[in-house]
C-alpha positions as CSV (number, residue, x, y, z in Angstrom):
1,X,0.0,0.0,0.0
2,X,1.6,3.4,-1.2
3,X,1.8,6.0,1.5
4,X,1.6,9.3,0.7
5,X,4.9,11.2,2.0
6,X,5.2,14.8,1.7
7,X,8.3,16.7,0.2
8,X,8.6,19.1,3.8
9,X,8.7,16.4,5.7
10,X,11.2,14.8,4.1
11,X,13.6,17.4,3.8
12,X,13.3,17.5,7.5
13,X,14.0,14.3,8.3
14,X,16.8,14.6,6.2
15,X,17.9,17.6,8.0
16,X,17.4,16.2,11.4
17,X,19.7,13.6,10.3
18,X,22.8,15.5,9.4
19,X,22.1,17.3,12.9
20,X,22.4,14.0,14.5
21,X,25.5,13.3,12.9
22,X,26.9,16.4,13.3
23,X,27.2,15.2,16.9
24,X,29.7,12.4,16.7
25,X,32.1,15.2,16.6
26,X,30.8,16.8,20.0
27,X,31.1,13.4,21.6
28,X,34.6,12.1,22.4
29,X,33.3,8.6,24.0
30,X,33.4,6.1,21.2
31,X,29.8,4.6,23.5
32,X,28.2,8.4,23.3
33,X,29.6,8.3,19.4
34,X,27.6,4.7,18.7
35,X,24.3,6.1,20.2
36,X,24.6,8.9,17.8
37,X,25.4,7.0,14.7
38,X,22.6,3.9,15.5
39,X,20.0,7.1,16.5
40,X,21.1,9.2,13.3
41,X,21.1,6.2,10.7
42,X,17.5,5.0,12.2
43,X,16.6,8.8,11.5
44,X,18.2,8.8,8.0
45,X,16.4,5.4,7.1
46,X,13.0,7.1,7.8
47,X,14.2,9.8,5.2
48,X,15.6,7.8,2.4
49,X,13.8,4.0,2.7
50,X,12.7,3.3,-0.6
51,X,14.1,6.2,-2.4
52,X,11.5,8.4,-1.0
53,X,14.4,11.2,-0.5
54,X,14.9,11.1,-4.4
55,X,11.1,11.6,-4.7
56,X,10.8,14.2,-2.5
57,X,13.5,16.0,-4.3
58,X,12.3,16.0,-7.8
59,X,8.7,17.3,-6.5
60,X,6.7,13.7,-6.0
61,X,4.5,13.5,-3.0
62,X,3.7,10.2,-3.1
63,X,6.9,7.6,-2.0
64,X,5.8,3.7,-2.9
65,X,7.4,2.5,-0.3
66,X,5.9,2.4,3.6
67,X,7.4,3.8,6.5
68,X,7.8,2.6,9.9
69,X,4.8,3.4,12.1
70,X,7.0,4.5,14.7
71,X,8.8,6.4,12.7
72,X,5.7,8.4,11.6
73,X,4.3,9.1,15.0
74,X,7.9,10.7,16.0
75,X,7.5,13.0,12.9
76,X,4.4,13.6,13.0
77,X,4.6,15.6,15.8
78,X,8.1,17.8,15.0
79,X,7.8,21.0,13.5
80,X,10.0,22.4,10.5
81,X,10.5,25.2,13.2
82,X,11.7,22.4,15.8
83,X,14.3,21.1,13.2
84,X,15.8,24.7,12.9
85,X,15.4,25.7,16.5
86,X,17.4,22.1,17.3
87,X,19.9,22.6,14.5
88,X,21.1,25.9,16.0
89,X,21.3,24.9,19.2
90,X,23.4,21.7,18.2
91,X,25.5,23.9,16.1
92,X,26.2,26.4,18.2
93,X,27.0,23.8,20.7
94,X,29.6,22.5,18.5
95,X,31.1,25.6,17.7
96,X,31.5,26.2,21.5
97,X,33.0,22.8,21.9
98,X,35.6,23.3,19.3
99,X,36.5,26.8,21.0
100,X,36.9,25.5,24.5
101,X,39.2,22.2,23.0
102,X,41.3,23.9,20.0
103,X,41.4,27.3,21.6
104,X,41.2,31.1,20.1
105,X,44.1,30.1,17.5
106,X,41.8,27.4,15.8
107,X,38.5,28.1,16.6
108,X,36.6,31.5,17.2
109,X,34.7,32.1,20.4
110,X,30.8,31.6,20.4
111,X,30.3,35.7,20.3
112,X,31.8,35.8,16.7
113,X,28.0,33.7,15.9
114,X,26.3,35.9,18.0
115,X,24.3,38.6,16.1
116,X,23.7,40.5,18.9
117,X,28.3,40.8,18.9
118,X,27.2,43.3,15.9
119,X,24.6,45.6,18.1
120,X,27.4,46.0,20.8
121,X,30.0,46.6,18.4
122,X,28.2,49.1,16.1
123,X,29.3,52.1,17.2
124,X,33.0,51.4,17.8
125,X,33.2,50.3,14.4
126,X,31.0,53.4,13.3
127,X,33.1,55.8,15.1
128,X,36.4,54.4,15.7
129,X,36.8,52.1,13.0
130,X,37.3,48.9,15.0
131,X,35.6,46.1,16.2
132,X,34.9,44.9,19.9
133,X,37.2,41.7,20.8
134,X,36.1,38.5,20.1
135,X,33.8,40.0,17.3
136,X,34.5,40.3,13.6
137,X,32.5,40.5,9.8
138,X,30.7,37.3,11.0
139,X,28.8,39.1,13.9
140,X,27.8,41.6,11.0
141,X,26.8,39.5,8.1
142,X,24.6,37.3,10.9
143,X,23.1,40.7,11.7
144,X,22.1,41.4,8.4
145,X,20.7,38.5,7.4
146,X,18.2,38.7,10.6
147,X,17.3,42.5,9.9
148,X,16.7,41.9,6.5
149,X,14.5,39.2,7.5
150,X,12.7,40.9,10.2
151,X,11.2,43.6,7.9
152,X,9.5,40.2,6.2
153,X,9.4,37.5,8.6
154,X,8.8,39.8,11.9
155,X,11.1,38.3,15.1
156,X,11.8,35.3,13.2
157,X,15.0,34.8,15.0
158,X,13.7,34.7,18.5
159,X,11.4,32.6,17.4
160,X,12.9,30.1,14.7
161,X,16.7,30.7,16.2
162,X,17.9,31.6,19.3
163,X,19.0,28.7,21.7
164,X,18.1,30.2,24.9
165,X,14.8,30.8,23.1
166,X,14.0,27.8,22.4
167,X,15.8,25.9,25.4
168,X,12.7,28.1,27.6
169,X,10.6,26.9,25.4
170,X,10.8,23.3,25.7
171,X,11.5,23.6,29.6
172,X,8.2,25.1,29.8
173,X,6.3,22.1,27.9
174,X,8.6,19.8,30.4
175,X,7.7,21.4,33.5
176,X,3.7,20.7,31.7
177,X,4.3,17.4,32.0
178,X,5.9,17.1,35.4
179,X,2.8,19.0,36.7
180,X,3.6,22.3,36.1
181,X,0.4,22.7,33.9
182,X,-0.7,26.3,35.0
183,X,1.6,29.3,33.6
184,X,2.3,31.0,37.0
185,X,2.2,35.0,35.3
186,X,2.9,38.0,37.0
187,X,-0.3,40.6,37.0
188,X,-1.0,41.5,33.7
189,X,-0.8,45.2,35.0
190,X,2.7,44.7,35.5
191,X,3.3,42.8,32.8
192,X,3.0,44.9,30.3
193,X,5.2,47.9,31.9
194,X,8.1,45.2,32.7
195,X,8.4,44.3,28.9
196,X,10.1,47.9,28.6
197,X,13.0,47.1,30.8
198,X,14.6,45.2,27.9
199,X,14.7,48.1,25.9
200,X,16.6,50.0,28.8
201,X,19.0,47.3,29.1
202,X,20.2,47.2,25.2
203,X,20.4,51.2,25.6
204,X,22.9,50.5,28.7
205,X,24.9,47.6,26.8
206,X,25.3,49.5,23.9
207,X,26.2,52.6,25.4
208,X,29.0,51.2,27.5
209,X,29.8,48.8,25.2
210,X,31.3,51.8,23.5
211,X,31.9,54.2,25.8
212,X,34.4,51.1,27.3
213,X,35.2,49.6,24.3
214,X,34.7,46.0,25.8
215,X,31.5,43.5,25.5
216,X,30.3,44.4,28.5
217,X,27.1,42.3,28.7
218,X,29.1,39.2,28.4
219,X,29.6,38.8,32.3
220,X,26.4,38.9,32.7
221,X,25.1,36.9,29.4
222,X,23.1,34.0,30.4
223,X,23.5,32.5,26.5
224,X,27.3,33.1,26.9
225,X,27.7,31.1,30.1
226,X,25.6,28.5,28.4
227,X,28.0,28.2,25.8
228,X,30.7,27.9,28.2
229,X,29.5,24.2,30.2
230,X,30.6,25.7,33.7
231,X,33.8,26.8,32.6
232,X,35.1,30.7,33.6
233,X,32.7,30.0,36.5
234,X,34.5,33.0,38.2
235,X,34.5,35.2,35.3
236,X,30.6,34.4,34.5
237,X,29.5,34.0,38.1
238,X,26.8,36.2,37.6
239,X,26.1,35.0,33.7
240,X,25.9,31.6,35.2
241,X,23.6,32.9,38.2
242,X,21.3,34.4,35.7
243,X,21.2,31.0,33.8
244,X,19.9,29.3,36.6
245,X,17.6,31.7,37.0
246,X,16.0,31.8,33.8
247,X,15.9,28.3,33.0
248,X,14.3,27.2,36.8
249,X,11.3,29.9,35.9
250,X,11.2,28.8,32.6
251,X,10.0,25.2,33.9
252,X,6.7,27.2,34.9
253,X,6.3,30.5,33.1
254,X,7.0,31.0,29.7
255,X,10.1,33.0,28.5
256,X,10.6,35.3,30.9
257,X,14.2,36.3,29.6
258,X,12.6,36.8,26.4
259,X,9.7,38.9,27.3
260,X,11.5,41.5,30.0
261,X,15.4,40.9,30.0
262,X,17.1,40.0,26.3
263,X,18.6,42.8,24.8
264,X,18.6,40.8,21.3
265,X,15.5,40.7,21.5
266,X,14.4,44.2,22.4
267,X,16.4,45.5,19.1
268,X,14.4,42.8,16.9
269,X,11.4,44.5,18.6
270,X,11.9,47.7,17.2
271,X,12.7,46.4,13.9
272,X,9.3,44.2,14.5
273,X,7.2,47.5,15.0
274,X,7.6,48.6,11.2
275,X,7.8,44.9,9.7
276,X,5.8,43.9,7.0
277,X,3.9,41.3,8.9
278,X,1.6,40.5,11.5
279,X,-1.1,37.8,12.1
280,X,-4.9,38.3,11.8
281,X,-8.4,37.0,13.5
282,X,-11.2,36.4,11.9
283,X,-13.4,37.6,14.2
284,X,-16.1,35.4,12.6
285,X,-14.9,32.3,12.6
286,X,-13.3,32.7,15.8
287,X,-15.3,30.5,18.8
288,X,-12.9,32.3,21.7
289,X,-11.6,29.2,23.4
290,X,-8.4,30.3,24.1
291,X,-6.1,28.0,22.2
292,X,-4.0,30.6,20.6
293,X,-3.2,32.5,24.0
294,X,-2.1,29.2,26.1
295,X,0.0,28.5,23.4
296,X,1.7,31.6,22.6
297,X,5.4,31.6,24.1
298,X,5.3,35.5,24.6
299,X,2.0,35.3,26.4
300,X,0.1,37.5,24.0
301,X,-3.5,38.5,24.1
302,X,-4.3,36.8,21.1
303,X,-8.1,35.8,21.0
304,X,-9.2,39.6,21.5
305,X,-7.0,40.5,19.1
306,X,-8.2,41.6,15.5
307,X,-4.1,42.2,14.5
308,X,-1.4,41.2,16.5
309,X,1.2,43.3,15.9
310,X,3.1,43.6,19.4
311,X,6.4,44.0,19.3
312,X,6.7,40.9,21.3
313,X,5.7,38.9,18.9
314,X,8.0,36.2,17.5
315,X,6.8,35.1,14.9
316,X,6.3,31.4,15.8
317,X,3.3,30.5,14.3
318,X,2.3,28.4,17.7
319,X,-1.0,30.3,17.4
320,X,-2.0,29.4,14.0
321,X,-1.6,25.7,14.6
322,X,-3.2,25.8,17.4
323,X,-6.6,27.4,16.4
324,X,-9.1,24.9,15.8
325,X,-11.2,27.1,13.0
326,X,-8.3,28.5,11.3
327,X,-9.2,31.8,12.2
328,X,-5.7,33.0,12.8
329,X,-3.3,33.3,10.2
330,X,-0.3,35.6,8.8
331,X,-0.6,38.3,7.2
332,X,2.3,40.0,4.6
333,X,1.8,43.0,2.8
334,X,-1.7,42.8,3.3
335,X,-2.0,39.5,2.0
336,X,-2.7,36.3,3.7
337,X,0.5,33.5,3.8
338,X,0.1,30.2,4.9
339,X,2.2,28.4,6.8
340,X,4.1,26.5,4.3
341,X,5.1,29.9,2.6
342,X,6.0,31.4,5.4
343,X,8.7,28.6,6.2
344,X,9.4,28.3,2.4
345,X,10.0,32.7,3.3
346,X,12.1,31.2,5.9
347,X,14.6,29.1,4.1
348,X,15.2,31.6,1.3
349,X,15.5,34.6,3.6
350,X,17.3,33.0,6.4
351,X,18.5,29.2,6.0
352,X,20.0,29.8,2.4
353,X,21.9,33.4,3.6
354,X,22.8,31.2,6.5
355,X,24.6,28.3,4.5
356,X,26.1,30.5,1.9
357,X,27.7,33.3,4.4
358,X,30.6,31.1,5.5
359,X,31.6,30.4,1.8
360,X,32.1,34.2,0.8
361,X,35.3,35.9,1.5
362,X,33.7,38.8,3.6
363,X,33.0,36.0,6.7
364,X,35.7,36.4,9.1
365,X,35.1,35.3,12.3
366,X,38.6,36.2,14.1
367,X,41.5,38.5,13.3
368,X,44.6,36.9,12.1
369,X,46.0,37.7,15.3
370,X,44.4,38.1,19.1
371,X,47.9,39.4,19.7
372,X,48.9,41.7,17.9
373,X,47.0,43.9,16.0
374,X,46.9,45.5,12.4
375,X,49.6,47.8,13.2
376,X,52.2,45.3,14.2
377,X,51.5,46.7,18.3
378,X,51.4,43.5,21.2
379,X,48.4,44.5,23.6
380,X,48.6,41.7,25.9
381,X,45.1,42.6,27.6
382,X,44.0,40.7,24.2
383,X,45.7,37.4,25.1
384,X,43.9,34.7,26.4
385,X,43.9,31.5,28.2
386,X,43.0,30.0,25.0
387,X,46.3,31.0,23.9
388,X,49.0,28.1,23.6
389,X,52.1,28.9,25.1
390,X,53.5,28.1,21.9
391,X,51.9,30.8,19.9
392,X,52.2,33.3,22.6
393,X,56.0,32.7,22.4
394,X,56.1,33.1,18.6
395,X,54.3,36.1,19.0
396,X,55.6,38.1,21.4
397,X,58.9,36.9,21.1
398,X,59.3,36.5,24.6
399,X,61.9,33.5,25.0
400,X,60.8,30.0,26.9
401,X,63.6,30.8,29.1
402,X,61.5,33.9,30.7
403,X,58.6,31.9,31.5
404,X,60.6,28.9,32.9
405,X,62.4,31.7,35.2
406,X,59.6,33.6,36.0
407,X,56.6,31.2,36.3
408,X,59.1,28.1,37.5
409,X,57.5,26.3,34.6
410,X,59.3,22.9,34.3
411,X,61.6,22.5,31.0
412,X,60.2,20.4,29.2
413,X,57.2,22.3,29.4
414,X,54.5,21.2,27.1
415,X,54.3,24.7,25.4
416,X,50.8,23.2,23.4
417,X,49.1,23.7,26.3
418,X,46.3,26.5,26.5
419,X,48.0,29.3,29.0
420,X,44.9,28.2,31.2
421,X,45.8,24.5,31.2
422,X,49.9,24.9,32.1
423,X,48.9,25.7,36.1
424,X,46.3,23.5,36.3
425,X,48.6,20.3,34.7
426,X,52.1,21.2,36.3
427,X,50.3,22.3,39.9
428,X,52.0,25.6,39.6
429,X,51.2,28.2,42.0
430,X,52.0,32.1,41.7
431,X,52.9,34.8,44.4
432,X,50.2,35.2,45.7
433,X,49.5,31.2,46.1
434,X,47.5,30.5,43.2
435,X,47.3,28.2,40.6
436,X,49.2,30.5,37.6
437,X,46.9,32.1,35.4
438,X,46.9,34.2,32.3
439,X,46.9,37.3,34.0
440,X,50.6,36.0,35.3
441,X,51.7,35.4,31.9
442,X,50.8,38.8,30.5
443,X,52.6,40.1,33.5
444,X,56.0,38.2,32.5
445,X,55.6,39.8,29.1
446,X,54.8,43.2,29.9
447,X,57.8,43.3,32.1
448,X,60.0,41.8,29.1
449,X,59.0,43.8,26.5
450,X,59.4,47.1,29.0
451,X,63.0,46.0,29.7
């Protein structure tokens, strides 16, 4: 008996399963790596059994070949939004892992794929010609693809990409099942002066981000400590703190970061307030039962609604596949859009931009050197622990000899090592009775270079 397979649903299985994949490189235990690959080839045998993949492809819905029951009841109920919101989280994931193993030489922090790098670094670069540390063209180009979109697509990054988005998101649909079922809301009178406190908190990031010249939201960034797994606890205390925070509330209340806090998406909210789109009630088909307001992430007055055009809005869609009468849908240039168009809208906006970016020669995600800048000048404020003792050697040009006398680092030194990994592996204290850090290796250099 054929069974009839549709072309979107397809392409997202397929695109689930290179997700999957992607993780054996995440994982180094080879039992963590089999999961993956028995998980991700059961996944890619739902997409391709038969060749129903090559069907999809040329534009046939129908696939003569059946599919595993329990395969459909998995898909049936994962969105082409879930597929993106996962494949960003697993890729940013990835990035961050590469960072914190290969360090700053071979593999750019997380804020170099972090739009928001762009919105603090926008006036340094405006002004002084420069970019923030630890943000470069990538930053940019991300940031442009986004407000491009947003004029079309509304928020569509908060609510198709952002991590900690999503991350809220599906800790509010656990804590529903642990018996969390009732969204625990502060007054609605105060609710809707609180959402203006995000706005103040991007106008203080981004005026001291260049009044300092420094990211200065990054101590406090719950996303960045995310990205980090626990490590710089000291440096992200309150990043971590915050993280905590957010995600405990988020098992009963939905996005609170989101709705009152995140600067990122307080700038996407302006740009939301002059887009092109919105979503629209039909007040006559509309029975009032509520659907579209339980479901809405932001917590939106929806069913009163005749537009919705809040700046809060994130474009989701949660609300139109919720409504039972189909009552709800968006709404572009005065015209209605489906669903289906609107993620088709997605991937050429967006996905394709996305995917292309990294190919052309304008994506840069680090400067050549952390070190030493374009003028040939050392700033050693700008190394890092990431830093092997290797390069900082062949950049500074500060013999092995100093450090050995200096630090009391053995000879035969592993001088691979990240500058944050040398204490830690040779139990090497400093003055003061600490394990040596970076800070102790600038100082050596400072006070070689000044001789």
């Amino acid at each position: 008996m054929n069974k009839n397979i549709g072309t979107a649903d397809r392409a997202m299985r397929l695109m689930l399963a290179i997700i999957i994949f992607a993780l054996f490189f995440v994982f180094e235990s080879w039992i963590a790596r089999t999961i993956v690959l028995l998980v991700g080839a059961f996944v890619l045998y739902e997409a391709t059994v038969g060749w129903c993949a090559l069907y999809a492809l040329i534009g046939k819905n129908t696939c003569p070949v059946k599919t595993e029951k329990i395969g459909n009841k998995i898909f049936s109920k994962i969105s082409l939004r879930f597929v993106f919101q996962a494949g960003v989280l697993l890729a940013v994931i990835l990035l961050s892992f590469l960072h914190l193993k290969y360090g700053i030489e071979k593999a750019a922090p997380i804020d170099a794929y972090c739009p928001f790098g762009a919105v603090e670094s926008f006036f340094t670069l405006l002004f002084k010609g420069e970019f923030l540390k630890r943000i470069f063209t990538s930053s940019f180009i991300l940031l442009g693809i986004f407000f491009v979109a947003s004029f079309f697509l509304g928020r569509v990054f908060c609510g198709y990409f952002c991590p900690l988005g999503a991350l809220q998101e599906w800790l509010r649909f656990v804590g529903g099942k642990i018996g969390l079922k009732k969204d625990i809301e502060l007054p609605e009178s105060w609710d809707k002066y609180l959402r203006y406190i995000k706005y103040l908190v991007l106008a203080i990031i981004v005026y001291y981000s260049f009044y300092l010249g420094d990211l200065i939201f990054r101590a406090y960034d719950p996303y960045n400590a995310l990205m980090h797994f626990g490590n710089e606890f000291d440096e992200k205390f309150w990043g971590y703190m915050i993280l905590i925070i957010v995600l405990v509330i988020a098992l009963f209340s939905k996005s609170l970061w989101c709705r009152y806090f995140c600067p990122l998406g307080a700038f996407f909210g302006i740009i939301k307030k002059i887009s092109f789109l919105n979503i629209k009630r039909d007040a006559n088909t509309c029975i009032g039962c509520g659907l579209c307001d339980k479901k809405c992430p932001a917590n939106l007055k929806i069913k009163t609604a005749n537009v919705v055009n809040s700046a809060d809005c994130i474009s989701c869609g949660k609300c139109i596949g919720a409504c039972p009468k189909n009552s709800l849908n968006y709404n572009l240039f005065g015209k209605e859009v489906s669903k289906k168009t609107f993620n088709i809208l997605v991937v050429i906006l967006v996905l394709l931009p996305l995917v292309i970016a990294p190919f052309t020669p304008f994506w840069k995600t680090k400067p050549q050197s952390n070190i030493v800048n374009v003028q040939g000048n050392i700033n050693t404020a700008d190394i890092r622990g990431s830093n092997t003792l290797k390069y900082v050697i062949e950049t500074t040009k500060v013999p092995l000899s100093e450090f050995i006398l200096q630090l009391g680092l053995p000879e035969n030194v592993d001088t691979s090592l990240m500058l944050k990994e040398i204490g830690l592996k040779y139990i090497l204290k400093n003055a003061n009775g600490n394990i040596l850090e970076t800070s102790d290796f600038r100082s050596v250099i400072d006070n070689y270079l000044q001789k």
